[in-house]
LOVEX-356304 format. One record per residue (C-alpha): residue number from 1; z, y, x. Coordinates in nm, 3 decimals. Layout:
# residues N
R sepa       z       y       x
R  NUM       Z       Y       X
...
This chain:
# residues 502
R sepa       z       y       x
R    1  13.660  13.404  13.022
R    2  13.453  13.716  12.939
R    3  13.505  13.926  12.614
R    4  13.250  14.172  12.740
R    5  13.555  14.439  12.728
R    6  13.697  14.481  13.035
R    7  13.778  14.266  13.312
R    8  14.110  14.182  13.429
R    9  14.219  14.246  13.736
R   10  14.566  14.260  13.938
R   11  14.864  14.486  13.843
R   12  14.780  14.758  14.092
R   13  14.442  14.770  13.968
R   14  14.542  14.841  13.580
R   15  14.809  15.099  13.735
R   16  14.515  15.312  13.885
R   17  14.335  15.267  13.563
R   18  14.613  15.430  13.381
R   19  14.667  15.736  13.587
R   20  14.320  15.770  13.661
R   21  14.178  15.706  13.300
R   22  13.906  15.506  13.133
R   23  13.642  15.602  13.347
R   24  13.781  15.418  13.640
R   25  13.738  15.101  13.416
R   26  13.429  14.845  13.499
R   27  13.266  14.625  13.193
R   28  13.162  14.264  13.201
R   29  12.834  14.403  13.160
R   30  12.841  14.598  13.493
R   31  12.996  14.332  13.649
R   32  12.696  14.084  13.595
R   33  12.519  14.329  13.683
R   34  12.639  14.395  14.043
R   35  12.654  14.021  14.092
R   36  12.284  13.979  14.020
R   37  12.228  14.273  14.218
R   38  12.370  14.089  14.505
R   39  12.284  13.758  14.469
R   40  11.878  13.873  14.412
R   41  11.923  14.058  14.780
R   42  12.121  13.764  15.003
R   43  12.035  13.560  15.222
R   44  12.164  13.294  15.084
R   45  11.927  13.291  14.773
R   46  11.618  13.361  15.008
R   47  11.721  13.072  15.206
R   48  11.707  12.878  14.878
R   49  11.338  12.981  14.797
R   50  11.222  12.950  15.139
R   51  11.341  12.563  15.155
R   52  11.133  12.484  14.795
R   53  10.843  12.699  14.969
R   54  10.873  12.527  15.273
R   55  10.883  12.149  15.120
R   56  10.554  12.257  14.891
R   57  10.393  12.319  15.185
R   58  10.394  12.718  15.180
R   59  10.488  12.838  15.518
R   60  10.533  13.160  15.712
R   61  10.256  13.061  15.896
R   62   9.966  13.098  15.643
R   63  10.074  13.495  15.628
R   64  10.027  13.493  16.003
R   65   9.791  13.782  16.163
R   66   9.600  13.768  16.467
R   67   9.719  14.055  16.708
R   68   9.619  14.215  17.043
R   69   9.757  14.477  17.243
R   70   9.570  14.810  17.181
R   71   9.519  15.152  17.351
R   72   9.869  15.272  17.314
R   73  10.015  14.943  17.392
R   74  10.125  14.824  17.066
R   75  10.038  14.539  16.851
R   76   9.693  14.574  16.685
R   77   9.552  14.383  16.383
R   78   9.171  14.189  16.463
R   79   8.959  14.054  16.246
R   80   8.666  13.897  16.486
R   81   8.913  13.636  16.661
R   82   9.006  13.306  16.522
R   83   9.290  13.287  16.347
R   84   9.397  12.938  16.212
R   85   9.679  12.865  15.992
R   86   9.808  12.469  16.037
R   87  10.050  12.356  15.857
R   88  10.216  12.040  15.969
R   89  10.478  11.995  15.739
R   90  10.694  11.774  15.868
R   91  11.018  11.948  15.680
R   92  10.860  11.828  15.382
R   93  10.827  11.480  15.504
R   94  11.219  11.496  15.584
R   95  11.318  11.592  15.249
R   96  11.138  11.321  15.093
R   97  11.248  11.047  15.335
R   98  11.614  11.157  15.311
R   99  11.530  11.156  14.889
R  100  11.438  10.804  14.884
R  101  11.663  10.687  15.135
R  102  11.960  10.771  14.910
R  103  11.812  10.790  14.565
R  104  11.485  10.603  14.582
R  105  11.625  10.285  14.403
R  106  11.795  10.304  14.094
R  107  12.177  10.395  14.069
R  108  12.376  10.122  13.944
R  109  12.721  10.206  13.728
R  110  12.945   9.885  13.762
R  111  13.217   9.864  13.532
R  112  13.490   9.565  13.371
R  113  13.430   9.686  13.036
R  114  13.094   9.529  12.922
R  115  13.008   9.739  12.621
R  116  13.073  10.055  12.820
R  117  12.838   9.911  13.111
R  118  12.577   9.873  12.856
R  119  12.643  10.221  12.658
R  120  12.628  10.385  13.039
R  121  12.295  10.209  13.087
R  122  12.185  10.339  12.785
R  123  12.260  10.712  12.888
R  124  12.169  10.659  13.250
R  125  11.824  10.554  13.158
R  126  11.498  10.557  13.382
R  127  11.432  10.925  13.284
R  128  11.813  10.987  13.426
R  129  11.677  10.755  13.741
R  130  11.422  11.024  13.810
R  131  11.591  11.310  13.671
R  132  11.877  11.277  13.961
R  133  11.613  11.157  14.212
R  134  11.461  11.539  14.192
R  135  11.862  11.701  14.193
R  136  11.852  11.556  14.493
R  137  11.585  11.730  14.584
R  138  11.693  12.057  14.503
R  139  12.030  11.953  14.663
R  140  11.800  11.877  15.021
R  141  11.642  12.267  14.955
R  142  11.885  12.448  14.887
R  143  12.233  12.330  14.995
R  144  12.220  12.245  14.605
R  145  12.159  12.141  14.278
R  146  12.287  12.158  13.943
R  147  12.305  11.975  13.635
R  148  12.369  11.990  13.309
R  149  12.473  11.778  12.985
R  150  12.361  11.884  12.623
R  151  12.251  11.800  12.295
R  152  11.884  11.873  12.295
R  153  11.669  12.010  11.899
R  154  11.697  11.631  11.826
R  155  12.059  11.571  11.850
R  156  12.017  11.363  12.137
R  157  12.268  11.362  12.426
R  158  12.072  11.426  12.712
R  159  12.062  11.640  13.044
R  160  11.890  11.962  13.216
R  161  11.809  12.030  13.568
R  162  11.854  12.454  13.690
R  163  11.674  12.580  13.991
R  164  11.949  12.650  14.204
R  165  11.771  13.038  14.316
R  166  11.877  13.070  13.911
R  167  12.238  13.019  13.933
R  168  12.483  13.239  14.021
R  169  12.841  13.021  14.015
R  170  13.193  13.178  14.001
R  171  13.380  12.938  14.162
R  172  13.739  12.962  14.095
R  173  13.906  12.755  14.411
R  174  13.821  12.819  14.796
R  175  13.639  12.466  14.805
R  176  13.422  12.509  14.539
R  177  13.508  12.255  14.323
R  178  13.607  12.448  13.979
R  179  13.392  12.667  13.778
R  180  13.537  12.973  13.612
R  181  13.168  13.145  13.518
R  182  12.811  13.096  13.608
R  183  12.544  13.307  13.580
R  184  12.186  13.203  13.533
R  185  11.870  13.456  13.555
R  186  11.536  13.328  13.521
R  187  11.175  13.423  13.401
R  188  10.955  13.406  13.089
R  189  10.648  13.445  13.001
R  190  10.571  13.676  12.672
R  191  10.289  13.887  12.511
R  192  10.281  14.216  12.351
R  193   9.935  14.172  12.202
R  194   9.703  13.991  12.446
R  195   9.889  14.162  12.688
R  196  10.087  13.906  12.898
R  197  10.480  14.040  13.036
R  198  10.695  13.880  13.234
R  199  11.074  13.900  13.101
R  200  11.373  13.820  13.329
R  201  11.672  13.692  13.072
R  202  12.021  13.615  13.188
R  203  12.265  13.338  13.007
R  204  12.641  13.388  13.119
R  205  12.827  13.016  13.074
R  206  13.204  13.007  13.039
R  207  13.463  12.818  12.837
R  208  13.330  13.014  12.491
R  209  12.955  12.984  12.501
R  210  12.641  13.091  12.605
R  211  12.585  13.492  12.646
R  212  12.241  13.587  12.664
R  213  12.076  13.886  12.778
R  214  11.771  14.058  12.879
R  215  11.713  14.253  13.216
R  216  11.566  14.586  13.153
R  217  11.511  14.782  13.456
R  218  11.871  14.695  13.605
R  219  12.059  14.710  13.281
R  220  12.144  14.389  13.064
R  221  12.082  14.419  12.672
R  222  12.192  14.210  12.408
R  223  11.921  13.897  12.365
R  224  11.749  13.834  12.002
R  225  12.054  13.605  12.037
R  226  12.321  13.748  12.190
R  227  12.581  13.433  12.183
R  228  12.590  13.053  12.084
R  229  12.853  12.742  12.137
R  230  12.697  12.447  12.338
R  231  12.627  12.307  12.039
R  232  12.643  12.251  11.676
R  233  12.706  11.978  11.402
R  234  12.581  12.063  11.059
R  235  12.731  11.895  10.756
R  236  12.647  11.871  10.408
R  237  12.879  11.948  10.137
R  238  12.710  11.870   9.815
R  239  12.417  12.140   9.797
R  240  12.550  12.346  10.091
R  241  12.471  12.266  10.417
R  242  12.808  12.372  10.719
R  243  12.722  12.448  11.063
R  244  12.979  12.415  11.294
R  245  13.005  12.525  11.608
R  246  13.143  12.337  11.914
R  247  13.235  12.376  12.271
R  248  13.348  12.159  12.590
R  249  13.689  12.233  12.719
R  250  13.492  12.274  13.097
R  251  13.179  12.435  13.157
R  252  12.907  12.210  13.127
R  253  12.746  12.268  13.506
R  254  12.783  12.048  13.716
R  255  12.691  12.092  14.082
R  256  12.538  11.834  14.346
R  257  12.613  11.919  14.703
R  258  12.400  11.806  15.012
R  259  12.741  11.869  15.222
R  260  13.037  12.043  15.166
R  261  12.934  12.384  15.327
R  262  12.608  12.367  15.094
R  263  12.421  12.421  15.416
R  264  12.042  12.335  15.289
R  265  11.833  12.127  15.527
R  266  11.601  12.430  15.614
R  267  11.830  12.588  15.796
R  268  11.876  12.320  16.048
R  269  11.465  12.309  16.166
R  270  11.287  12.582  16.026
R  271  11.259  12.794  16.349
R  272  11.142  12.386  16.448
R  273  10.916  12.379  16.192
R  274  10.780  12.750  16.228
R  275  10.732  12.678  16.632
R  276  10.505  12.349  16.538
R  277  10.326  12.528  16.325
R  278  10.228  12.773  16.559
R  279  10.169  12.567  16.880
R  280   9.899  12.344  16.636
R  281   9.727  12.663  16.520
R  282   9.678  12.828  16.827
R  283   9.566  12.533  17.030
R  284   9.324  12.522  16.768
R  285   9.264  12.894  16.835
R  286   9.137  12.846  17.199
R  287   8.946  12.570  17.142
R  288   8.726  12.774  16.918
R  289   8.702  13.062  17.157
R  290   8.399  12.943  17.315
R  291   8.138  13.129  17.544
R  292   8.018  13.360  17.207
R  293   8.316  13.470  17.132
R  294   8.509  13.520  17.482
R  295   8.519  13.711  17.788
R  296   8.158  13.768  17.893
R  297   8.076  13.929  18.218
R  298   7.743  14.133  18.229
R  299   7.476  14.279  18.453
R  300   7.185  14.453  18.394
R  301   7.204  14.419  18.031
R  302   6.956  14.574  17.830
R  303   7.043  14.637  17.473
R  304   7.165  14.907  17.278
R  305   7.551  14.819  17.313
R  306   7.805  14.507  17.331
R  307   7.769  14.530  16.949
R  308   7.441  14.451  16.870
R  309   7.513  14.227  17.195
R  310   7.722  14.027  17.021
R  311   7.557  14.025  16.700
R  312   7.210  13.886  16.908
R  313   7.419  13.607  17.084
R  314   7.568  13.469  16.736
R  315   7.236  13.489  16.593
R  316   7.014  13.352  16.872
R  317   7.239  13.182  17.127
R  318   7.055  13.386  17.387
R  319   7.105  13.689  17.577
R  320   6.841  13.920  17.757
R  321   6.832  14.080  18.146
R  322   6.657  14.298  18.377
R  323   6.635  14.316  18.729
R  324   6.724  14.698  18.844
R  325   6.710  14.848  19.176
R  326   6.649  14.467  19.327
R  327   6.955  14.403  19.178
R  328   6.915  14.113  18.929
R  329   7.054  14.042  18.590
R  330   7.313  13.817  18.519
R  331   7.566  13.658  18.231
R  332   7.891  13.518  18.303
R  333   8.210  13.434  18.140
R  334   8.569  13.413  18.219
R  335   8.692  13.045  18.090
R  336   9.031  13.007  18.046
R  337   9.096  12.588  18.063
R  338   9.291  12.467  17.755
R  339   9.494  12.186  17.859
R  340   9.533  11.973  17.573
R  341   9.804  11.754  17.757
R  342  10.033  12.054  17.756
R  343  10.015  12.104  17.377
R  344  10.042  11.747  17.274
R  345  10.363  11.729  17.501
R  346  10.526  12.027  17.327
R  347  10.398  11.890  16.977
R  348  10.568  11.599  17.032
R  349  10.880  11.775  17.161
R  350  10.915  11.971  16.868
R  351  10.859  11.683  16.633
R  352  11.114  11.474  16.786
R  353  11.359  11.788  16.792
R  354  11.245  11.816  16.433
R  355  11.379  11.479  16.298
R  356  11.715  11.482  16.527
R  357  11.820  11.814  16.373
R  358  11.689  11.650  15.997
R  359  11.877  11.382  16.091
R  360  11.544  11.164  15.983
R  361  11.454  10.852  16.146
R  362  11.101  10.805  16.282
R  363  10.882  10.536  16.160
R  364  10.672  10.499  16.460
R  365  10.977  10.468  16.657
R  366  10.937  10.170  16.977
R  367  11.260  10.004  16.820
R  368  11.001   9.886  16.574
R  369  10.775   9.701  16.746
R  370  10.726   9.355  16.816
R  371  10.981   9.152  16.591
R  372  11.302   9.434  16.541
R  373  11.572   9.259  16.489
R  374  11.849   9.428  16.231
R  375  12.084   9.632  16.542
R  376  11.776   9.771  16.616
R  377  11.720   9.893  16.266
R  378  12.015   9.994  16.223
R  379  12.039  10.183  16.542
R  380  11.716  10.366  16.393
R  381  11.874  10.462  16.079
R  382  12.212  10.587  16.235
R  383  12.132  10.941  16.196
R  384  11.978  10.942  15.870
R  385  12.286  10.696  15.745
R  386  12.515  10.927  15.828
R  387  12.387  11.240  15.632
R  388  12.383  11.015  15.338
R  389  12.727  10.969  15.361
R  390  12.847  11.279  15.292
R  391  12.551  11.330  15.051
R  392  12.689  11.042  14.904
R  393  13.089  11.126  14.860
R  394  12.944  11.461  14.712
R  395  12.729  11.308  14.496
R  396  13.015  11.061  14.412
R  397  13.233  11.360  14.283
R  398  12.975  11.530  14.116
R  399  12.914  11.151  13.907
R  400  13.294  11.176  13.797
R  401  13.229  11.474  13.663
R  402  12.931  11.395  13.469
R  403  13.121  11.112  13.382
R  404  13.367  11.344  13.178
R  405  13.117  11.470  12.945
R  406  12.943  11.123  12.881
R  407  13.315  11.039  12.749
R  408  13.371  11.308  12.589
R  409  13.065  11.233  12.404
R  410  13.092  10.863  12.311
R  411  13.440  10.879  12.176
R  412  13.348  11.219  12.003
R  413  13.060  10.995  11.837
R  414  13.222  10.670  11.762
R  415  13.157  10.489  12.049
R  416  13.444  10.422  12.207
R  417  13.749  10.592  12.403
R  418  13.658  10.501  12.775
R  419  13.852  10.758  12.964
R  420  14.101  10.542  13.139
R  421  13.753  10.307  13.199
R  422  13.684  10.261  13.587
R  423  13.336  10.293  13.706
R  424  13.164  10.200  14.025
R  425  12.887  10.428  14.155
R  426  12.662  10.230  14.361
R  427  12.404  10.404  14.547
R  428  12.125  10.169  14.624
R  429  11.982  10.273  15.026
R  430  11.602  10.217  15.034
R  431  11.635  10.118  15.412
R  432  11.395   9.894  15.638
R  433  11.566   9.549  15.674
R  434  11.478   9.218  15.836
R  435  11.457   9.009  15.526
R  436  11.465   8.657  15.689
R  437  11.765   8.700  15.933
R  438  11.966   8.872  15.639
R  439  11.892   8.614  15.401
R  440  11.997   8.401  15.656
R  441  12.317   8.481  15.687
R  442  12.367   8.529  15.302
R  443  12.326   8.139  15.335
R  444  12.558   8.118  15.603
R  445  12.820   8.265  15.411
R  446  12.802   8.037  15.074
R  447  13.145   7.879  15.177
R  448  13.316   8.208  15.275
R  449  13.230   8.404  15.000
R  450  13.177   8.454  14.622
R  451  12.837   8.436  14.442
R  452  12.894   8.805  14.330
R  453  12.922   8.920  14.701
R  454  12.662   8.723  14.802
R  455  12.416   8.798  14.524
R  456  12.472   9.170  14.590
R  457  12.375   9.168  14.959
R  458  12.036   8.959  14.885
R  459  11.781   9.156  14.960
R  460  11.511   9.029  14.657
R  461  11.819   9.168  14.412
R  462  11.799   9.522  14.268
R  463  12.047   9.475  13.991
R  464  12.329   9.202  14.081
R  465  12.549   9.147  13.738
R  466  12.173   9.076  13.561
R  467  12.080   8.824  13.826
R  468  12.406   8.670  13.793
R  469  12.382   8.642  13.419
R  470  12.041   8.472  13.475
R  471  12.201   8.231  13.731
R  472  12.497   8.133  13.476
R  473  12.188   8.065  13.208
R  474  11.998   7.833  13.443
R  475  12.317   7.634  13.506
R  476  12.383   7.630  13.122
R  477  12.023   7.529  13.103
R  478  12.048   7.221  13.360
R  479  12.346   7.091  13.190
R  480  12.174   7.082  12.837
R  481  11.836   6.886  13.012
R  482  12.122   6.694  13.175
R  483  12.323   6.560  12.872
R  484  12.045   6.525  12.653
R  485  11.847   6.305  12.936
R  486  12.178   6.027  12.870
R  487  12.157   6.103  12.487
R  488  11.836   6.065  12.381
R  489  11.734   6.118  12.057
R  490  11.556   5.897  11.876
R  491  11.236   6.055  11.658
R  492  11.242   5.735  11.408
R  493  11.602   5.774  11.337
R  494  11.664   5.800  10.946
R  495  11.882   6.157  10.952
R  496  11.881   6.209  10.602
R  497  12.073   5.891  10.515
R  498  11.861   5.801  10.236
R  499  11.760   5.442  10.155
R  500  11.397   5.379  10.160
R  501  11.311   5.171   9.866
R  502  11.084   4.909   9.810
């Protein structure tokens, strides 16, 4: 797509270039440019950052201030009042629920052809398992997460995650679905001496390549290397070694969506989130605002002023009066009661609200106790079983198009054409289950359905086609011990036909 000439725009657009001349005219360059310009100042890409702050723990709240009302009525800065900073983070506690809910087991890839089954194990290793498990992640963060396939310094084909705050996609269709460009920007570190920089580089990914460039102020300039294929075979021709470059006929990024808006799950409860924080902290605050550091009512005091007053009753714990006029001395306060009813009510109010809006399931929930049976359970999980379901179908979509590109590469090394193959995604649910009454009814069903089926929905069975392999094995096992026990075999029998001589 870009030739880092000019870009292409409609007819009326190259008409007012004409008349008005080249000046009118906008480069790739510039165009990047702008589009980093915007994307660095949206909303969008804060809202990104603030869900990966948010799930590390780092909330608005530890930058909070404590503030009174001052002479001229506005907000005021203190220093000498408590001022905690509690983090509860139940948002983080959502995103890794709704993680290992969906992609806490391993991903199973079912598929007629056995060879291909086994090369797509091969790919989708455990490094893959845990690989996805954290797209996920950023999917839950951000509203999404990318992906994407390569050959890595050792030939190997293999994949990379992006943050998503890095990316920058040009989508070409109205759903989202179709890259035409992405943009990536992203830091590294460097030295000029012992002196350590931070540089911000940019790679542009279309149909020809890799561009790569370095921000200087807000300009882009030409990397060390300035342009590459997605990768490169090298072959030997006698004494001269051929590097060849290659590319994919789609760009290799591929995106995985929470939903299909790419709404991220901190914009559904972090004013929830924020408002917990703050009700914990400042209970906290008034039960440390005891009688040193309160309202304090005086008469007759005698010291020099409420400063040194205050000082002497935080180093002392005691306060002295006088009697003047007949009129005696005295030290009281002004408690204000801190019901601690109150707060636990509206901290479990906003927790509640907290997990309906996640669309979480609590653990503690009453449906639990006592002996649940599976309704119950599955009542529990309604919410959280429907968010995976769209996760799911987008997650589904983004598999066929990974699925492309691990095609692409087996048949381009040997391996096999596969691309009219079929292949089964199966997400695995890590959800709570009542083991005996399921297994149960697995045996209730031996007559009504087929092993596979019923080996599939045991629940001591993580990968079905291997236990049913080891099932066909035993059988073929029994049947040997079986034959053999009617045709025994007899240790003294002569089986080298030889005549033993006298």
């Amino acid at each position: 797509m870009f030739e880092f000439l000019t870009i292409r725009s409609d007819e009326d657009l190259i008409n007012n270039i004409v008349n008005e001349g080249a000046a009118a005219k906008i480069t790739d360059e510039q165009f990047i440019e702008l589009e980093i310009q915007r994307f660095k100042a949206s909303k969008r890409r804060k809202e990104m950052i603030d869900g990966e702050k948010y799930h590390e723990g780092n909330h608005d709240i530890l930058k909070r201030k404590r503030t009174i009302i001052g002479e001229n009525g506005e907000l005021t800065v203190v220093e000498n009042l408590p001022n905690n900073r509690i983090v509860d983070n139940q948002y983080g506690k959502m995103v890794d629920q709704k993680k290992n809910y969906l992609l806490g087991q391993p991903i199973a890839f079912k598929t007629d052809n056995e060879l291909y089954g086994k090369l797509l194990k091969k790919i989708f290793n455990k490094r893959f398992q845990r690989l996805i498990k954290n797209v996920g992640e950023d999917a839950l963060n951000t509203g999404l997460g990318w992906l994407m396939p390569y050959y890595n310094e050792h030939g190997e084909f293999t994949f990379r995650r992006f943050k998503s705050y890095e990316i920058i996609p040009g989508w070409a269709d109205t759903e989202h679905t179709i890259l035409d460009y992405a943009i990536r920007i992203y830091e590294v570190i460097a030295y000029e001496g012992k002196q350590e920089k931070v540089i911000e580089k940019v790679e542009v990914y279309d149909e020809n390549g890799i561009y790569r460039f370095i921000i200087e102020g807000s300009k882009l300039v030409p990397d060390e290397e300035p342009f590459s294929n997605y990768f490169t075979t090298i072959d030997e021709d006698g004494d001269q070694v051929i590097e060849q470059g290659w590319n994919w006929s789609k760009i290799p990024l591929i995106p995985w969506k929470y939903n299909s808006k790419e709404i991220p799950l901190i914009r559904k409860v972090k004013g929830l989130q924020d408002g917990l924080n703050t009700i914990l902290s400042n209970f906290q605050n008034n039960m440390e605002e005891d009688a040193r550091n309160t309202i304090l009512i005086l008469v007759n005091y005698d010291g020099e002023n409420l400063g040194q007053f205050r000082k002497n009753l935080a180093t002392y714990g005691a306060v002295k009066v006088k009697t003047v006029d007949g009129a005696a001395g005295d030290l009281k306060t002004l408690q204000v009661e801190v019901n601690a009813d109150n707060y636990k009510a509206i901290i479990e109010i906003f927790k509640k609200a907290i997990i309906e809006n996640a669309k979480g399931y609590d653990a503690k929930d009453d449906r639990l106790s006592g002996n649940p049976n599976q309704m119950n359970i599955q009542s529990m999980y309604s919410d959280i079983d429907l968010d995976a379901n769209e996760m799911e179908t987008e997650f589904q979509a983004s598999f066929e198009e990974l699925l492309w590109f691990v095609n692409v590469h087996l048949f381009n090394t040997g391996l096999g054409d596969y691309e009219g193959e079929e292949v089964e995604v199966i997400f695995n649910r890590d959800i709570l289950i009542n083991e005996t009454e399921v297994i149960d009814n697995v045996n209730k069903s031996v007559s009504v359905l087929s092993d596979e089926t019923l080996v599939a929905n045991h629940p001591w069975v993580d990968d079905p086609q291997a236990e049913l392999d080891r099932k066909d094995e035993q059988k073929q096992k029994e049947m040997d011990e079986y034959k053999d026990a009617f045709n025994p075999v007899n240790p003294n029998d002569n089986k080298s036909g030889d005549v033993d001589e006298e």
